[in-house]
N, C-alpha and C positions, 0 to 999 in steps of 0.2 A: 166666484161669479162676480162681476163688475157691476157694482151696485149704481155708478153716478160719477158725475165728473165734476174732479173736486179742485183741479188748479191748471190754470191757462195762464203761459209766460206772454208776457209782451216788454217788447225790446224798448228801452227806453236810454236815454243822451245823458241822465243822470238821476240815480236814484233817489236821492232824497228832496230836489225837485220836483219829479214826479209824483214823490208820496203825496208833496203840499198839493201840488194838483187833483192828484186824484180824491183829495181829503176836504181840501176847504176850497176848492170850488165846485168839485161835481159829488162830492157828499159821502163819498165812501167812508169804511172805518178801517184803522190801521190793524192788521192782521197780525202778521211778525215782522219784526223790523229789529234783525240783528245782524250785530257784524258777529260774523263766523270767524273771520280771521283778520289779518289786515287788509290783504286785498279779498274778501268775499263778504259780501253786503245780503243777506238773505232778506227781502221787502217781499209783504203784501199786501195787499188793502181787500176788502170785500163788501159787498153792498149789506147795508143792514137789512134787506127781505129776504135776501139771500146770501147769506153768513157761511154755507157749506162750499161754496164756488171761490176761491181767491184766486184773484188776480194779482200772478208772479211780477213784478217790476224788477228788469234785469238787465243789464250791460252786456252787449255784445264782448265775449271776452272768452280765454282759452276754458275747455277744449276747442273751441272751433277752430278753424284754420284760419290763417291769417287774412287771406283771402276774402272768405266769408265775413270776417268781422270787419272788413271793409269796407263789402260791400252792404253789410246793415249798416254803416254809418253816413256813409254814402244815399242809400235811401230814407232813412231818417234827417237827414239835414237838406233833404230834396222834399220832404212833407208828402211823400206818396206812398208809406209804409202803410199795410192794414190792420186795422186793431180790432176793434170789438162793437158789435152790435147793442145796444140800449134802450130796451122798449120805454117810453113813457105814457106818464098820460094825457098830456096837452102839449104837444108838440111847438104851437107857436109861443105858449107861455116860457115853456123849457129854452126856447131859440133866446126869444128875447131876455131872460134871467143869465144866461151864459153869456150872450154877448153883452150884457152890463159889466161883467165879471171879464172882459176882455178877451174872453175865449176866440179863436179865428172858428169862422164858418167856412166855408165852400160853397156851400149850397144851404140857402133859406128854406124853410116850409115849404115842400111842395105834396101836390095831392100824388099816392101813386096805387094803382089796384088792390096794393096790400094794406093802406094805410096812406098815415103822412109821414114822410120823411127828411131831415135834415141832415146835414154832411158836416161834420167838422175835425180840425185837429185837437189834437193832447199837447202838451206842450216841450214835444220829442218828437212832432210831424206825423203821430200816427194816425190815420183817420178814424173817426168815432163815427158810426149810423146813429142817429136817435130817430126809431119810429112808433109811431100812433098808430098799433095797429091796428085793422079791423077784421071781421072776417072775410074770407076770400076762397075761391076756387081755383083751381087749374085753368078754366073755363077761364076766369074773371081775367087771372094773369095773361093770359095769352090775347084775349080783345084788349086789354093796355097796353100791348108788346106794338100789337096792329099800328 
């Protein structure tokens, strides 16, 4: 039986980069981080509230077809690849602490039915949500769509 979900890859430009990134700017803890071989780099970093969730940090690279790994490179170096969602608790403090730390935004603090939300990249172009959430309905969602 499927107990939980315990590891989400996200494609990144370069891994040990991205470790620093994900480590010592936005707070995560280094998970495993070993070279498997010469070319296989196994990274992952996980939040310390949630230590059972690791996020896979990984280079587009074989098996995939050539093709594919192209085109993830292609949209990572275009900064419109999707990455992962990020509840915090004070969205504007969060925005402003990250952009001190040189993080790119997209989108500042804004109010949205579900919360507050901000947009930014990782620093491999993947987008980050960070939201404040609140509670909400179907209801609520749909008169903010209006």
């Amino acid at each position: 039986m499927i107990t939980n979900v315990s590891l989400t890859s996200i494609w990144v430009k370069d891994i040990d980069e991205s470790l620093a990134f994900y480590t010592d700017v936005l707070g995560f803890d280094v998970g495993d981080n070993i070279h498997v071989a010469e070319d296989f780099h196994w990274c992952t970093v996980t939040h310390p509230k949630q230590p059972e969730l690791h996020l896979h940090l990984t280079t587009p690279s074989r098996p995939l077809s050539d093709d594919l790994i192209a085109a993830i490179n292609r949209a990572l170096d275009e900064g419109g690849m999707p990455g992962i969602g990020l509840n915090v608790d004070d969205c504007q403090s969060t925005y402003e602490e990250l952009q001190a730390k040189g993080v790119e935004f997209l989108q500042a603090p804004a109010e949205r039915p579900y919360g507050i939300e901000a947009l930014m990249r990782d620093n491999s172009g993947n987008w980050i949500v960070l939201v404040e959430p609140r509670e909400y309905t179907p209801e609520t969602i749909q008169a903010g769509l209006g």
